[in-house]
Structure formats: structure tokens, C-alpha cells
C-alpha positions in Angstrom: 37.2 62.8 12.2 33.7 61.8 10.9 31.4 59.8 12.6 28.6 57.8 11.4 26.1 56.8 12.6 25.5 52.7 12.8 22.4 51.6 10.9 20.2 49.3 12.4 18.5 46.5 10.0 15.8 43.7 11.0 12.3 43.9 11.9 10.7 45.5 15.0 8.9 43.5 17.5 5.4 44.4 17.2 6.1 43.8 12.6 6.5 40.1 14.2 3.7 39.6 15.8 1.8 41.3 13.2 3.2 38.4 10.7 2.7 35.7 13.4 -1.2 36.8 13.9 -1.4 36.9 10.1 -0.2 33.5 9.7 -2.4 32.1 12.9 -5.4 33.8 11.2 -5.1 32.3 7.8 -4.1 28.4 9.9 -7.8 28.9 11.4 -9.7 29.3 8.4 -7.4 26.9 6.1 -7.1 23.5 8.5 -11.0 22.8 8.8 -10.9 23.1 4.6 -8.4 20.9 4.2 -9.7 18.4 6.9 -12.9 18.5 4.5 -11.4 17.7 1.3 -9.6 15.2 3.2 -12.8 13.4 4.1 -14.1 13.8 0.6 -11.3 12.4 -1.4 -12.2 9.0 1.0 -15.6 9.5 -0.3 -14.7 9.9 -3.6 -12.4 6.5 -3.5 -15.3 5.0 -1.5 -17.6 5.4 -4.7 -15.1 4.0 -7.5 -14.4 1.1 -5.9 -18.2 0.7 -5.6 -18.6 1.3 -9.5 -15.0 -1.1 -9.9 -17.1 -3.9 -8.0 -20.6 -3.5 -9.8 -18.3 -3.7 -13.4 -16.4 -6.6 -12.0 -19.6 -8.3 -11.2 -21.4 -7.3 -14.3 -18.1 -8.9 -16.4 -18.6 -12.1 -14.2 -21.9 -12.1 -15.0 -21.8 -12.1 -18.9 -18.9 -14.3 -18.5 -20.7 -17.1 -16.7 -24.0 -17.0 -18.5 -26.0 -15.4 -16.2 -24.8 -16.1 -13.1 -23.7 -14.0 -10.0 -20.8 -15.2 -7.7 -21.6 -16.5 -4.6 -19.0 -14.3 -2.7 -17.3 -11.3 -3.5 -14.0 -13.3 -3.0 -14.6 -15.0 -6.5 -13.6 -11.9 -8.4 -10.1 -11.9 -7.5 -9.4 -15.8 -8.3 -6.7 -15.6 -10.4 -6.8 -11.4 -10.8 -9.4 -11.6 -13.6 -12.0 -9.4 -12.4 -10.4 -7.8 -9.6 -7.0 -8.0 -8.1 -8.4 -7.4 -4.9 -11.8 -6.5 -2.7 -11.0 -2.8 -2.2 -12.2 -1.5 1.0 -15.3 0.9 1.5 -14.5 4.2 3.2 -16.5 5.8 4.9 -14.7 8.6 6.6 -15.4 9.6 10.2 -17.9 6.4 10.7 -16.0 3.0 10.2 -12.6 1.7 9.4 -11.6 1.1 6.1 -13.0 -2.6 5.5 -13.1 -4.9 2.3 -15.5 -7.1 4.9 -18.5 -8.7 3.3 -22.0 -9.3 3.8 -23.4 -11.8 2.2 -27.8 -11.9 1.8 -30.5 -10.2 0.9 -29.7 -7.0 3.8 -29.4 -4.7 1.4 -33.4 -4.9 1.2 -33.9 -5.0 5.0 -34.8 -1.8 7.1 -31.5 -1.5 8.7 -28.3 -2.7 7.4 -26.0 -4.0 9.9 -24.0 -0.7 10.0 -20.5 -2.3 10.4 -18.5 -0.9 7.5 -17.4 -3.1 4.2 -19.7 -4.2 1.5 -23.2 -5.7 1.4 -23.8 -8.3 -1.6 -27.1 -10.0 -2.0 -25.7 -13.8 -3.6 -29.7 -15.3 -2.6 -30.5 -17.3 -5.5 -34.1 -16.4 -6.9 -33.9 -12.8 -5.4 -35.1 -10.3 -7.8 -32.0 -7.9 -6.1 -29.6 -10.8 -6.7 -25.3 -9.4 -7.7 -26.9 -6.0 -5.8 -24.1 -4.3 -4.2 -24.3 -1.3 -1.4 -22.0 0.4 1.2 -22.6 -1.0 4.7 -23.5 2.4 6.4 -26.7 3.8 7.3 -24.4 7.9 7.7 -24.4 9.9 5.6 -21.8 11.7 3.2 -20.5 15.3 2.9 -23.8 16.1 0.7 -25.9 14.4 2.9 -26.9 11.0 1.2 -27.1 8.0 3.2 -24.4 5.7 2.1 -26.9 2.9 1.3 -28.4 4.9 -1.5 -25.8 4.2 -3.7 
């Protein structure tokens, strides 16, 4: 009679927790990455829908002859400028808001810090149809959100 011998397959238990510590290391350094390109992609969406606001208002403005709307809310009447106000994001700070502040804040010291837009609608103000963030933080690269 022949005997063999049974052969033993699968991985030891010290080839595991190799793998697992492996896989915890490369967790560590990937999560905070991802959390970061999280918070710039909000950014990032932050910014067009300034620029889609400053061309919707710059439309309205050629439109109606050189003149501003006196609220954000007239660009969406009837969808022709904008479907909607988009919100200003401004990750880790405030809530995503499409809130608006009407006046000349955007020139004063400090902004009201609350989140949404600013729009200056003062008639005879040389900054009149100016349009800013409403946050005094500042982004990944360090500018305040003002600034733009």
C-alpha cells in the first residue's frame, strides 16, 4: 500500500495579517486624500456657479439696457437667465445656501459671514450687479472666499 501524504492549501496566519496591515497602511494615507479632493470639487462647483451668476447677470444687463436686477431671484423668471439660484459651497464653513444678500456689503469690512451670495442691487453705486461669496474662510489655496 502507498501512502500519501495530504497536502495542505491556504494561507498562514501571520501571510494574513501581513495583507491586513498592508491594507490598513495604504487606508491611512488614502482617506485624508480623498476627504481633500472631496472638499475641493465643492470648491470647484462653488466657483462656476459664481461665474454662471456674473454671465447671467451680465446677459440681463445687456438685455435690459443697462440695468441690474434688483434681486438675484429675477434671473430665473421664466428660466431665461438661470433655471435656478445655485447655492455657494463653501465646504467645512457653511451649509450649502442659494441665500441672498442684498446691498452694498460686499464693500464693507466684514461681510456678514453666513453662507449664500452677496449682490450689491444700490442704485448709483459704482460696485452696482457686484457679486461675491458670503465667507470671510478661506479655500484649499488659501484665498479668502470674498476675493473672488
Amino acid at each position: 500500500m502507498h501512502m500519501t501524504k495530504a497536502k495542505k492549501s491556504g494561507f498562514t496566519l501571520i501571510e494574513l495579517m501581513i495583507v491586513v496591515a498592508i491594507i490598513g497602511i495604504l487606508a491611512a494615507i488614502a482617506i485624508p486624500k480623498f476627504a481633500d479632493l472631496i472638499r475641493k470639487s465643492g470648491e470647484g462647483a462653488s466657483k462656476g456657479n459664481l461665474g454662471s451668476v456674473r454671465s447671467a447677470l451680465s446677459i440681463y444687463y445687456g438685455d435690459m439696457e443697462g440695468q441690474y436686477p434688483d434681486r438675484m431671484s429675477s434671473l430665473t423668471v421664466g428660466g431665461k437667465y438661470l433655471a435656478n439660484v445655485p447655492n455657494a459651497k463653501t465646504p467645512n464653513y457653511h451649509a450649502d445656501s442659494s441665500g441672498e444678500i442684498n446691498g452694498d456689503t460686499a464693500l464693507s469690512a466684514t461681510p456678514s459671514d453666513v453662507g449664500g451670495w452677496v449682490y450689491n442691487n444700490l442704485a448709483g453705486n459704482t460696485n452696482i450687479g457686484n457679486m461675491i461669496i458670503n465667507c470671510t474662510h478661506t479655500d484649499t489655496k488659501g484665498s479668502v472666499w470674498t476675493s473672488y
